[in-house]
MOPAC internal coordinates of N, CA, C and O (Angstrom, degrees):
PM7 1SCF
backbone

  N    0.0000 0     0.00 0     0.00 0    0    0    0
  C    1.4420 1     0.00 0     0.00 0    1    0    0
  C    1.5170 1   112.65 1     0.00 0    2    1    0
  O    1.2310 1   119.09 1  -177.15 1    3    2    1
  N    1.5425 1   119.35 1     2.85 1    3    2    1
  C    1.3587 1   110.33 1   167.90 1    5    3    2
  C    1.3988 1   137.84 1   -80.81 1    6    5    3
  O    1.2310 1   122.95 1    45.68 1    7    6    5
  N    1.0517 1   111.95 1  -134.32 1    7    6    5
  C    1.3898 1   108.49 1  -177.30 1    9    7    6
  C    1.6367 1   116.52 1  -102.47 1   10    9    7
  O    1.2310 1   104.65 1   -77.16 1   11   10    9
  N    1.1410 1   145.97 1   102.84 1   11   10    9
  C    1.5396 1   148.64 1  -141.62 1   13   11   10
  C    1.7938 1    90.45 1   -75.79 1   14   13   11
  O    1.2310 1   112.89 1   -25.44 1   15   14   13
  N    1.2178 1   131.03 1   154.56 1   15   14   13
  C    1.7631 1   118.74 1   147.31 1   17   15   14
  C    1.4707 1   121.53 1   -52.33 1   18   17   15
  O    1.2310 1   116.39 1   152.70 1   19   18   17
  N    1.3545 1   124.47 1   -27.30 1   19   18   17
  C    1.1581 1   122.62 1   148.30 1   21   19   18
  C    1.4110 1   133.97 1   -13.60 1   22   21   19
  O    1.2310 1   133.12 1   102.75 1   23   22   21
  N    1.3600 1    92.26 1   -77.25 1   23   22   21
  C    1.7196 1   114.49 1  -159.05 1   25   23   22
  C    1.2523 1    78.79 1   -80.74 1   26   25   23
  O    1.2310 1   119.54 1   134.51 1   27   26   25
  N    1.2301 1   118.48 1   -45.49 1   27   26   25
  C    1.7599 1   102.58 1  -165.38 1   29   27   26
  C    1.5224 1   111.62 1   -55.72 1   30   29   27
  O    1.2310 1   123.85 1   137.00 1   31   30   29
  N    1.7028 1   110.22 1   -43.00 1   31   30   29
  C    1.8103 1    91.82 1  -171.65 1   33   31   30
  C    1.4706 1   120.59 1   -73.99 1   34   33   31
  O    1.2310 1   128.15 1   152.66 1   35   34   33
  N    1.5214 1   101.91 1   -27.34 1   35   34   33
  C    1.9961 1   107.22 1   171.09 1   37   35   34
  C    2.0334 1    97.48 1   -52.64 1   38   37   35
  O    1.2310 1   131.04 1   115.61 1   39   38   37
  N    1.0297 1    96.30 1   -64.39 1   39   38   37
  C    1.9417 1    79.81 1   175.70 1   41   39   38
  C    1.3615 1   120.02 1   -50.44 1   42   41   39
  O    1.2310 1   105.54 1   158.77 1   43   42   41
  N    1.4729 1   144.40 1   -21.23 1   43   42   41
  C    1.1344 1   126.64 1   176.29 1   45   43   42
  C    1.3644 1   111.23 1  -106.64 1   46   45   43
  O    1.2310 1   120.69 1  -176.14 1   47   46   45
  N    1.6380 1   116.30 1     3.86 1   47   46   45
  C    1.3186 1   117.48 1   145.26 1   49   47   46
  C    1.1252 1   152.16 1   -66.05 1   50   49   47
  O    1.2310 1   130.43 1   156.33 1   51   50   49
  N    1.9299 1    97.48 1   -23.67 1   51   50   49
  C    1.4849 1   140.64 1  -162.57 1   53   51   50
  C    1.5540 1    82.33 1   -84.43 1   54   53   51
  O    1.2310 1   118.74 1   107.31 1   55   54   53
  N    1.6112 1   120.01 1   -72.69 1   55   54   53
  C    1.6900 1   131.94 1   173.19 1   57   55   54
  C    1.2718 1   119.57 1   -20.83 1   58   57   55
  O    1.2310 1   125.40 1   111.15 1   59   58   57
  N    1.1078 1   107.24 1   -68.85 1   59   58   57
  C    1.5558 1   122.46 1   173.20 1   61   59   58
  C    1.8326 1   114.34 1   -44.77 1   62   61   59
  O    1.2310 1   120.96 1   125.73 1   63   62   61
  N    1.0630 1   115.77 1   -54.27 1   63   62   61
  C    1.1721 1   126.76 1  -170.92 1   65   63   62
  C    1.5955 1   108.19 1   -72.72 1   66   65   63
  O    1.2310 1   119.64 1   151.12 1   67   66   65
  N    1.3072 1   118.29 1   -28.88 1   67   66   65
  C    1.6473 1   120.62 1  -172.48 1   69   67   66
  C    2.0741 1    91.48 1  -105.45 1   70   69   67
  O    1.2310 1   117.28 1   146.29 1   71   70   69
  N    1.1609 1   122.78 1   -33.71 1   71   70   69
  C    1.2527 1    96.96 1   153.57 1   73   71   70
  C    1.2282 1   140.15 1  -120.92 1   74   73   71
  O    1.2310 1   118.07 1  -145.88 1   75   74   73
  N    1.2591 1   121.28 1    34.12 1   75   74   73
  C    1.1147 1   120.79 1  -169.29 1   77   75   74
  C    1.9172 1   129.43 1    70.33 1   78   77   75
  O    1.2310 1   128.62 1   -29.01 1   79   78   77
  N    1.4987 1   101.01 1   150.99 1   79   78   77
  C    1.8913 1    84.28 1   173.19 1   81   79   78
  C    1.4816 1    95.66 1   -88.64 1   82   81   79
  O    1.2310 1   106.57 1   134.38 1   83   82   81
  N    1.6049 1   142.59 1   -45.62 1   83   82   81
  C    1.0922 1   106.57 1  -149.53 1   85   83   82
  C    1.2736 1   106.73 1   -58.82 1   86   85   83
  O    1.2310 1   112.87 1   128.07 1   87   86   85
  N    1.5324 1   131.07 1   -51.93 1   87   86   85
  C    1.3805 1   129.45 1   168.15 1   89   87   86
  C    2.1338 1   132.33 1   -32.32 1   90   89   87
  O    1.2310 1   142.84 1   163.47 1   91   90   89
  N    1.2760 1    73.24 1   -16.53 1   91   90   89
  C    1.7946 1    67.98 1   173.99 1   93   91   90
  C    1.8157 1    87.96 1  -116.70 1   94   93   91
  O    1.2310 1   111.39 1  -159.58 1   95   94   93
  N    0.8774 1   133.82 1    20.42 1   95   94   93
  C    1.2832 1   121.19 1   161.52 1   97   95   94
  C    1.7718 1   102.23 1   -92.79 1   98   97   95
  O    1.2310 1   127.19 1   144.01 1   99   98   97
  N    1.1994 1   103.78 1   -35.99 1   99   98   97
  C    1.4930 1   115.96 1  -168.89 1  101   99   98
  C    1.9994 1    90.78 1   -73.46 1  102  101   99
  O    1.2310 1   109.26 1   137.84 1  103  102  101
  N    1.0702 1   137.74 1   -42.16 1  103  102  101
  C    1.3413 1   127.01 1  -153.40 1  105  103  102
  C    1.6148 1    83.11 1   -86.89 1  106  105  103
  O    1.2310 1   114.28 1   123.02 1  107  106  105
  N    1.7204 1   128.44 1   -56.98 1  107  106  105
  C    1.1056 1   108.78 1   167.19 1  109  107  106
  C    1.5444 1   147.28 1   -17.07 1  110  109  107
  O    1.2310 1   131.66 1   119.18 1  111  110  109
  N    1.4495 1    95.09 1   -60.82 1  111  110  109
  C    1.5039 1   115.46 1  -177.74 1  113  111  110
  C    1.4729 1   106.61 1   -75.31 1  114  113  111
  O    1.2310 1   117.41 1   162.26 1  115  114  113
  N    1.6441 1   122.53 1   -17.74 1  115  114  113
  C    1.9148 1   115.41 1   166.60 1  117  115  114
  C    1.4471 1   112.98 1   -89.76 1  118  117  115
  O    1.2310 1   120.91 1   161.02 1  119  118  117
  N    1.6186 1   115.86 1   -18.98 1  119  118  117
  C    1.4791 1   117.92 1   161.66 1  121  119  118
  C    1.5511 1   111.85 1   -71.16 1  122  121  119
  O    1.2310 1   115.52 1   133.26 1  123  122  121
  N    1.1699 1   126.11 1   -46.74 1  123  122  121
  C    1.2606 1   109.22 1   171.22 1  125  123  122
  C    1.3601 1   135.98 1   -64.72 1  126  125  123
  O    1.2310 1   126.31 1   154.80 1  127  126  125
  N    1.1078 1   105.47 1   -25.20 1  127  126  125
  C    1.9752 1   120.60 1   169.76 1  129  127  126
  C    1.6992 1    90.92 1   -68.24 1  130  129  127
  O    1.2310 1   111.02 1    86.09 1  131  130  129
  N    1.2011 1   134.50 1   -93.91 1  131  130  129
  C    1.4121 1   115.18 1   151.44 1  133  131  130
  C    1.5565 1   114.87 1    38.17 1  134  133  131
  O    1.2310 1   123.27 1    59.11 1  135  134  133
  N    1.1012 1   111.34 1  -120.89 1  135  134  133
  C    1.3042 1   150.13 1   158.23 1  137  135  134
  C    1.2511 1    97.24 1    -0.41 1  138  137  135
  O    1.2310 1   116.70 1   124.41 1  139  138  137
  N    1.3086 1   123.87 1   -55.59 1  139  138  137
  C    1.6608 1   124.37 1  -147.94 1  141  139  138
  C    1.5820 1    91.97 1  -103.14 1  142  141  139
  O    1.2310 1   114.39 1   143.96 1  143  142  141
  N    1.8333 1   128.23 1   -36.04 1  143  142  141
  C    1.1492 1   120.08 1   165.30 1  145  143  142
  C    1.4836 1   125.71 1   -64.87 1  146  145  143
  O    1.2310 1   112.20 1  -169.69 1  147  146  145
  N    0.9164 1   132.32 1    10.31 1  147  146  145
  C    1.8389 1   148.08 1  -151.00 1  149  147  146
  C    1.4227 1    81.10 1  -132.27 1  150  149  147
  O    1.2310 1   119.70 1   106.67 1  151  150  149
  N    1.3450 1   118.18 1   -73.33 1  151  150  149
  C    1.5058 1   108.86 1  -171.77 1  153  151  150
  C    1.4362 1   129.13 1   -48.59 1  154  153  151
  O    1.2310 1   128.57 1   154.18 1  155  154  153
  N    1.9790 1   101.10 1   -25.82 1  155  154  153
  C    1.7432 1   101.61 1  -160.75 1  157  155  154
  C    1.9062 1    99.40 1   -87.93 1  158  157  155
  O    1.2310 1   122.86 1   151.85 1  159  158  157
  N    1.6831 1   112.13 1   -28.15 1  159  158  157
  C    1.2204 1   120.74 1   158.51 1  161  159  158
  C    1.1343 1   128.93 1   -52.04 1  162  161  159
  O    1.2310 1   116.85 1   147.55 1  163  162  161
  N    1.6848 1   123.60 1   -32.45 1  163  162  161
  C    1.3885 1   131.41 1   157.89 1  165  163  162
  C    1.6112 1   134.71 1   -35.36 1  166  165  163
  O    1.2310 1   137.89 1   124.00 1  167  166  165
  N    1.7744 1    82.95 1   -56.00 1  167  166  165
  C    1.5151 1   117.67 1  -178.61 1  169  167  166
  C    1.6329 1    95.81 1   -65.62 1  170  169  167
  O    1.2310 1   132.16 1    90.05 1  171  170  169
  N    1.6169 1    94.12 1   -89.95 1  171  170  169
  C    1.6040 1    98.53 1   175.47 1  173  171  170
  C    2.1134 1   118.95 1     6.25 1  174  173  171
  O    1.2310 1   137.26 1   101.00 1  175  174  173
  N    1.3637 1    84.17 1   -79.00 1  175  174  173
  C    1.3810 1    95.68 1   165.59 1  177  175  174
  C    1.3964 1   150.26 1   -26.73 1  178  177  175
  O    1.2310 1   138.19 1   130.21 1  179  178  177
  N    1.2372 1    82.36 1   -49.79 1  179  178  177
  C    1.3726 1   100.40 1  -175.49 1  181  179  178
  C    1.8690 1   118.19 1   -90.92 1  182  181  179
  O    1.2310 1   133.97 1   154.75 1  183  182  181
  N    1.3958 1    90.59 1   -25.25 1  183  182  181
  C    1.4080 1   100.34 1   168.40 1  185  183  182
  C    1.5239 1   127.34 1   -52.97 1  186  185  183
  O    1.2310 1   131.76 1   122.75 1  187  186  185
  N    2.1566 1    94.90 1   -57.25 1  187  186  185
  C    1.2173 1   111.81 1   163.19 1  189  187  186
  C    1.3181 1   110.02 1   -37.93 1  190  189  187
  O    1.2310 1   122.66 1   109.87 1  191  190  189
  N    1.0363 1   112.50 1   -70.13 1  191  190  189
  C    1.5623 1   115.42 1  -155.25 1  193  191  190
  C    2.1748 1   107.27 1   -53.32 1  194  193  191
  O    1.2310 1   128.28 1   151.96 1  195  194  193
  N    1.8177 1   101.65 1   -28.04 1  195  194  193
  C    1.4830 1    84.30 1   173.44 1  197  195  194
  C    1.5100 1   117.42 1   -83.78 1  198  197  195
  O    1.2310 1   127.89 1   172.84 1  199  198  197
  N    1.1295 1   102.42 1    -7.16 1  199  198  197
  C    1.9864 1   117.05 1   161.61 1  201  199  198
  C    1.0472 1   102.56 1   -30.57 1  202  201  199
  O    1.2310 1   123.08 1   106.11 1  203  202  201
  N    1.4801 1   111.70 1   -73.89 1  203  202  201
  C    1.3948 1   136.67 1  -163.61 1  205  203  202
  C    1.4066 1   113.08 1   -38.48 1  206  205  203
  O    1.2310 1   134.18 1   107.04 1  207  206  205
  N    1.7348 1    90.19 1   -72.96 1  207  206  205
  C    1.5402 1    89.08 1  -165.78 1  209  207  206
  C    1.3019 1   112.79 1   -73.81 1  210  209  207
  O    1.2310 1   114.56 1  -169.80 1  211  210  209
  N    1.7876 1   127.92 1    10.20 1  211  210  209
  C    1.1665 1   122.68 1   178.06 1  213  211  210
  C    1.7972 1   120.82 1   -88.79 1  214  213  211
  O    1.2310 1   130.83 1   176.34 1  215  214  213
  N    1.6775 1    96.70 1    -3.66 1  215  214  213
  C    1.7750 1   107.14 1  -170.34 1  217  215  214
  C    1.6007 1   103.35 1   -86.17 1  218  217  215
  O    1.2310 1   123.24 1  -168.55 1  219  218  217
  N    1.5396 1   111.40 1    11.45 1  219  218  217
  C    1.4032 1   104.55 1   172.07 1  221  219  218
  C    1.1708 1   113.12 1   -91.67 1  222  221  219
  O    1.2310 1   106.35 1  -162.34 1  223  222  221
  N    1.0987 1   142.98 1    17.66 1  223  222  221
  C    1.3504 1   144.58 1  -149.04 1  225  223  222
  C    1.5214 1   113.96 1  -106.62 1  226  225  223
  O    1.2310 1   102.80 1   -58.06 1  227  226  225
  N    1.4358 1   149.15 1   121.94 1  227  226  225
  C    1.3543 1   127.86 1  -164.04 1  229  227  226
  C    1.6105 1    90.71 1  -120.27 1  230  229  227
  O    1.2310 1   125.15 1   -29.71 1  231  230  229
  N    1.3227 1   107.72 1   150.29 1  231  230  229
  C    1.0969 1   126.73 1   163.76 1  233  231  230
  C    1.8246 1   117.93 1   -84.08 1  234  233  231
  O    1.2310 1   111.37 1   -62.06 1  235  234  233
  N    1.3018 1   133.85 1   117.94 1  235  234  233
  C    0.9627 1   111.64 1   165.68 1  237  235  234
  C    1.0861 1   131.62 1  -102.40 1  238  237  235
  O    1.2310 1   103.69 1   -35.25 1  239  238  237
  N    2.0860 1   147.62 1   144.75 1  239  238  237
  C    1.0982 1   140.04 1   163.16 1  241  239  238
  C    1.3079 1   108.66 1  -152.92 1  242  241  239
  O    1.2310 1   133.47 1    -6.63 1  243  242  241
  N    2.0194 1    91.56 1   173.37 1  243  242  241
  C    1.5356 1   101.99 1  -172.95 1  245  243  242
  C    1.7810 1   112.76 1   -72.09 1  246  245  243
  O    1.2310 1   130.76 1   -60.26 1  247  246  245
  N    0.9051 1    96.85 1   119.74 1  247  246  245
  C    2.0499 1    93.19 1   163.45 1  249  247  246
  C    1.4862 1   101.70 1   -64.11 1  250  249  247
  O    1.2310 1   121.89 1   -38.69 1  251  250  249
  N    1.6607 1   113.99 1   141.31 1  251  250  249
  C    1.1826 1   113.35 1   134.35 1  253  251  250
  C    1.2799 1   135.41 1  -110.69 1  254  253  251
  O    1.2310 1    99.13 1    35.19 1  255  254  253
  N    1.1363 1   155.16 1  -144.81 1  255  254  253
  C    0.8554 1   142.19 1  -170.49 1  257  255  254
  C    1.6035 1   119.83 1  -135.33 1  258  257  255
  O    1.2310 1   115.87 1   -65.68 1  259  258  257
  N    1.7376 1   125.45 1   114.32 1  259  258  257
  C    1.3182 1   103.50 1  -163.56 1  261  259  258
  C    1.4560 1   118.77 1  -120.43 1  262  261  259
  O    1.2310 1   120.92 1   -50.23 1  263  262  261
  N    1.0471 1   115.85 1   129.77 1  263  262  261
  C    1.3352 1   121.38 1   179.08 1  265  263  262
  C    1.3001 1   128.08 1   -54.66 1  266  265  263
  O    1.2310 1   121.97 1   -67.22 1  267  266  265
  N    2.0505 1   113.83 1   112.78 1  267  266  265
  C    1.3738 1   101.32 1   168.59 1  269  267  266
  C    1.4001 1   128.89 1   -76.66 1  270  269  267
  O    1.2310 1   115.92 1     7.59 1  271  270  269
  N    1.9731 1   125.36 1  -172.41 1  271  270  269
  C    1.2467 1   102.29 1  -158.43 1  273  271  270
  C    1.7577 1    92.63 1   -99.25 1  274  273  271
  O    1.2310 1   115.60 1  -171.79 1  275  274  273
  N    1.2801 1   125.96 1     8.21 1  275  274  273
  C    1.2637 1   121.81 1   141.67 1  277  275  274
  C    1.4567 1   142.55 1   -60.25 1  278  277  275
  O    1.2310 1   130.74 1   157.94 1  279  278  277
  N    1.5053 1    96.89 1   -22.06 1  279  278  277
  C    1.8123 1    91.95 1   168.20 1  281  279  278
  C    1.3901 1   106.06 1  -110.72 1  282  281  279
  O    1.2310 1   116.32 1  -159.03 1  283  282  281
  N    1.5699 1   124.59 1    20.97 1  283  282  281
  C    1.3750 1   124.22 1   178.23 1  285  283  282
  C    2.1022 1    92.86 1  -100.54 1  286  285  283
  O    1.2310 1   125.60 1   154.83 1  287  286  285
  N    1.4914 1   106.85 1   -25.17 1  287  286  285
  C    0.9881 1    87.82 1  -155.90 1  289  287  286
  C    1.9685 1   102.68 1   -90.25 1  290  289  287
  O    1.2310 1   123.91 1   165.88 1  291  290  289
  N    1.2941 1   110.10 1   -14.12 1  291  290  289
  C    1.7240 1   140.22 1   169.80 1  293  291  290
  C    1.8113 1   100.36 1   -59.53 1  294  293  291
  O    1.2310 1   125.71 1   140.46 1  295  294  293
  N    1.6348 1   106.64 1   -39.54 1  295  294  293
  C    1.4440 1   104.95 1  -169.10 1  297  295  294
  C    1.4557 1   108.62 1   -76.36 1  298  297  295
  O    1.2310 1   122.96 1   152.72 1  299  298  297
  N    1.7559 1   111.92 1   -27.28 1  299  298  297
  C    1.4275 1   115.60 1   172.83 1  301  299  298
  C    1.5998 1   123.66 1   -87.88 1  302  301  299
  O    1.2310 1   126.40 1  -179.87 1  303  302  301
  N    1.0506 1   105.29 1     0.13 1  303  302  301
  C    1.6673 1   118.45 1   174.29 1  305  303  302
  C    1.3625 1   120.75 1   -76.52 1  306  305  303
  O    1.2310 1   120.10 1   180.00 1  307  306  305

């Protein structure tokens, strides 16, 4: 009960003819910009989001301890 390739190409013959190709090249070519902006927001996204869960992460180390030039100058007194 679907659509045969048939029927389908008389409809995009029917398309073509009531709007033209350059015009469906043009609606094409703003669906595909589309398409590729939806996708880069997708990405975008998703990146952020492993940002996120990556700022939980702690670094650990030893402190040492550093001398200001007030107790360097107490140590020479």
């Amino acid at each position: 009960m679907g659509i045969s390739p048939t029927q389908l190409l008389i409809i995009l013959v029917i398309v073509a003819l009531i709007f033209g190709t350059k015009k469906l090249r043009n609606i094409g070519g703003d669906l595909g910009g589309a398409v590729k902006g939806f996708k880069k927001a997708v990405k975008d996204e998703e990146e952020k989001k492993s940002i996120e869960q990556s700022d939980g992460e702690t670094i650990d180390v030893k402190a040492e301890k550093v001398s200001t030039d007030k107790e360097k100058k107490d140590q020479n007194v």
